[in-house]
N, C-alpha and C positions, 0 to 999 in steps of 0.2 A: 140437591144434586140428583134422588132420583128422580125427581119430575122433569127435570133438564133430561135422564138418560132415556125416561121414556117418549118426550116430546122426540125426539133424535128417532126412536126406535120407529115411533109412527109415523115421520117425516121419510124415513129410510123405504118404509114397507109402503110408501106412499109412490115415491119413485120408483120402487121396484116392480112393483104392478102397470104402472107406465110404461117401463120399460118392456115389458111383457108383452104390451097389448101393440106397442111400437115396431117389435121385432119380432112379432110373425112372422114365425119363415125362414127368421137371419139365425146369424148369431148373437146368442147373449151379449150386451155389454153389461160395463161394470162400471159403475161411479161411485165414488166415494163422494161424499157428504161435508162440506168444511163444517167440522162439530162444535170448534167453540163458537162461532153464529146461530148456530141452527136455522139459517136461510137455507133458502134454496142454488145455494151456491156449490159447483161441484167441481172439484180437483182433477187440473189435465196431469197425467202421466203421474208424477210419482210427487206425493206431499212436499220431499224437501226442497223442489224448484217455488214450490208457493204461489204456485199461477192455477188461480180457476176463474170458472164465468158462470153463468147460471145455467142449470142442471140441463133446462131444455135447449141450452143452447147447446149444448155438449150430446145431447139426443141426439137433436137433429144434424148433426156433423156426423155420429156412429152411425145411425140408420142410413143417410145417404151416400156411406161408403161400403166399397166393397172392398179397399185392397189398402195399404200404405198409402202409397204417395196420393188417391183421394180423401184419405184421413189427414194427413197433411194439409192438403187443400183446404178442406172444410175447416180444419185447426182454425189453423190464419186467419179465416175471415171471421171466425167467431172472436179470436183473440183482437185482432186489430183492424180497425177501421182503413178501408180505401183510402185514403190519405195517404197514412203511414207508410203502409204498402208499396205507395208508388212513388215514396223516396229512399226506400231501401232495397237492401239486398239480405241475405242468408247473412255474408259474412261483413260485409262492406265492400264495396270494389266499384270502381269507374265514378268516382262521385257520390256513392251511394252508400247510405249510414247503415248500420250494422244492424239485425236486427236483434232485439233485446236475446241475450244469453240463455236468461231462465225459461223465455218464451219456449226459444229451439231445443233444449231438454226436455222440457216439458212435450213440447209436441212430439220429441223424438220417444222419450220414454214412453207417453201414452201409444204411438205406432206400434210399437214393438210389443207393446203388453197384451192389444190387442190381437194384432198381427204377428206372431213371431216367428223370428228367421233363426238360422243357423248362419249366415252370411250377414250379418249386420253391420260392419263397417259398409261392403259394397251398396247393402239395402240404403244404408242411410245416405252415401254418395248421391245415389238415384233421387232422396224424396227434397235432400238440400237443393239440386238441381233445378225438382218441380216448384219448392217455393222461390227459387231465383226466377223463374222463369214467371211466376205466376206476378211477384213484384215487377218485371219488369212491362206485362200486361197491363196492370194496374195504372203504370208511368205512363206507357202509351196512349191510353185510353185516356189519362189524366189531361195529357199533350192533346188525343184532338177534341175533347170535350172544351177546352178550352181557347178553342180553334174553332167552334162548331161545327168541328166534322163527327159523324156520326158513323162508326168504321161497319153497322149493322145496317144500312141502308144505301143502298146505290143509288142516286137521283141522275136519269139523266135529260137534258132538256133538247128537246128534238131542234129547238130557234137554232142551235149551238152548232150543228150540224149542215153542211151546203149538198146538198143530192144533186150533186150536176153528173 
């Protein structure tokens, strides 16, 4: 058990020094450690939702946010693949399946741990919102990828066009 608590200790001091060298500049983040693995696996928001992903993935979503609802964002995509995405919604609505419970706690708890409000019903209105919207981006893009429209380039063909 103590070679387990110390393997934990230098895996912890491991990422912690990462995260240092990560967030120059920013603010601190904070990751816990799933301890009975001792991978490199790291818990969004608060242990008893039970959803993590590996540690750098969780970095790089804290690093490239500045605020909530792009902590949100970056959640999501580290949590679930483009697919999933672009068949759901936050809660379900218009056809669209719900997304996972523990997910949205988790993301919401980790927002607020980092970010914290005093307005946090309103706050969290706001970030449900931006992953509704962000799902429904995902659908779109899904739709003209499968279309082979490419909604980031404009093509136009001058034959198409009569200049009289």
């Amino acid at each position: 058990m103590d070679h387990l608590a110390e393997q934990l200790n230098t895996v912890q001091r491991d990422v912690k020094h990462i995260l240092d060298l990560l967030t120059e500049g920013k603010k601190k983040v904070t990751t816990a450690l799933n301890a009975p693995s001792c991978s490199n696996e790291a818990v969004v928001g608060d242990m008893a939702y039970g959803v993590s992903i590996p540690a750098i993935s969780l970095m790089e979503a804290e690093t490239s946010s500045d605020n909530r609802q792009a902590l949100a964002r970056n959640l999501l995509d580290a949590l679930l693949p483009k697919s999933i995405q672009a068949i759901s919604s936050s809660y379900g609505s218009k056809g669209k399946k719900p997304l996972d419970s523990s997910i949205l706690k988790a993301i919401r708890s980790h927002c607020f741990l980092k970010y914290p409000s005093k307005e946090m019903k309103q706050d969290w209105g706001r970030i449900v919102k931006v992953l509704t919207d962000k799902c429904r981006d995902q659908a779109r893009k899904s739709t003209e990828s499968d279309q082979g429209i490419n909604s980031d380039e404009t093509i136009i063909n001058s034959d198409i066009f009569d200049e009289r």
